[in-house]
N, C-alpha and C positions, 0 to 999 in steps of 0.2 A: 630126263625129259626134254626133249626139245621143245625152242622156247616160239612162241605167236611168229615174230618175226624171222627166223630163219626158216618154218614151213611157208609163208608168204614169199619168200625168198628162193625158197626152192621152186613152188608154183610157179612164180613167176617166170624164171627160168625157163619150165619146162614148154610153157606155153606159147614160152619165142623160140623156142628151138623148134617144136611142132610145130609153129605159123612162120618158123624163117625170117623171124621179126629179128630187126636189129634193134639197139637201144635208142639210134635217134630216129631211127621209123615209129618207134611208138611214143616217145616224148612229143615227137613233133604232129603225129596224132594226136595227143591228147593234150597237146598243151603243158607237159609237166617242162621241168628244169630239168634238166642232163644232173647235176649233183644231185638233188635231190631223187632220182631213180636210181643213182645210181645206191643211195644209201639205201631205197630198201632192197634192190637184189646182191646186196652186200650185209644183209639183217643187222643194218644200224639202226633204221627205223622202222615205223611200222605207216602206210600209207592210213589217210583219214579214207574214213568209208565212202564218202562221192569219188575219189580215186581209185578206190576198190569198182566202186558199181562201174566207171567208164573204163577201167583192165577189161572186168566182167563184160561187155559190151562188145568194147573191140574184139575180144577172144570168141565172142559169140558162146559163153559158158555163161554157169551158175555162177554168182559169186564162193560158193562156197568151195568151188575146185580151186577158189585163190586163196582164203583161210583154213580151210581145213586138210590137215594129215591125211590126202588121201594115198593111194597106193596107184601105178600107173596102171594095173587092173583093173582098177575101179573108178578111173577116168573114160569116160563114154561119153562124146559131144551128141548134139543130137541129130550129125548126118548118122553117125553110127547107129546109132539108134534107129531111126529109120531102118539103115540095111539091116540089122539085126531083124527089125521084125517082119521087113520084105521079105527074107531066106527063108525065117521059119514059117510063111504065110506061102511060100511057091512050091508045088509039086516033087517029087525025090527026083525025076530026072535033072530038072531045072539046079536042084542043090548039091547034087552029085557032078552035073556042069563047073557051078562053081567049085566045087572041090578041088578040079582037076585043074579047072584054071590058076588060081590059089596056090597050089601044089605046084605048077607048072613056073609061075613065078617066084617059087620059095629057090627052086633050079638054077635059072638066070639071072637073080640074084645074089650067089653064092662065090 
């Protein structure tokens, strides 16, 4: 079983790599200590919960995408959300649009 602190660890992680956050872009955001971040995305420690909610904040996320085991499928911020329910709220041509676009840059991305 993986333990509190390496899923927090892993979170956190994944959250500066999707925001292109460096380590001291978000200490110097929030006010943490450089050793002290860096022990928890090293799962030495476990952050006290007001540093959890100001992560949760700056990521513009749940706190719970920073405790809990989730899986990268089941991480949805809530631009995504949004477009999720724009698409399935716009007519088939408009989402067949997107399709090709989507498809178009899976291409040039390759």
């Amino acid at each position: 079983m993986v333990e509190n602190k390496e899923i927090m660890a892993r979170n956190i992680r994944h959250y500066m790599d999707k925001n292109e956050v460096t380590a001291t872009d978000l200490c110097k955001a929030l006010d943490i200590k450089q050793n002290t971040f860096s022990d928890w995305v090293n799962a030495k420690t476990y952050p006290r919960i007001d540093k959890i909610e100001r992560m949760a904040q700056y990521f513009k996320i749940s706190k719970a995408f920073l405790v809990e085991d989730i899986t990268e499928l089941d991480i949805i911020t809530d631009d995504e959300k949004k477009m999720i329910s724009e698409f399935r709220k716009a007519d088939k041509v408009t989402q067949d649009a997107i399709r090709r676009l989507l498809a178009y840059e899976d291409r040039i991305n390759k």
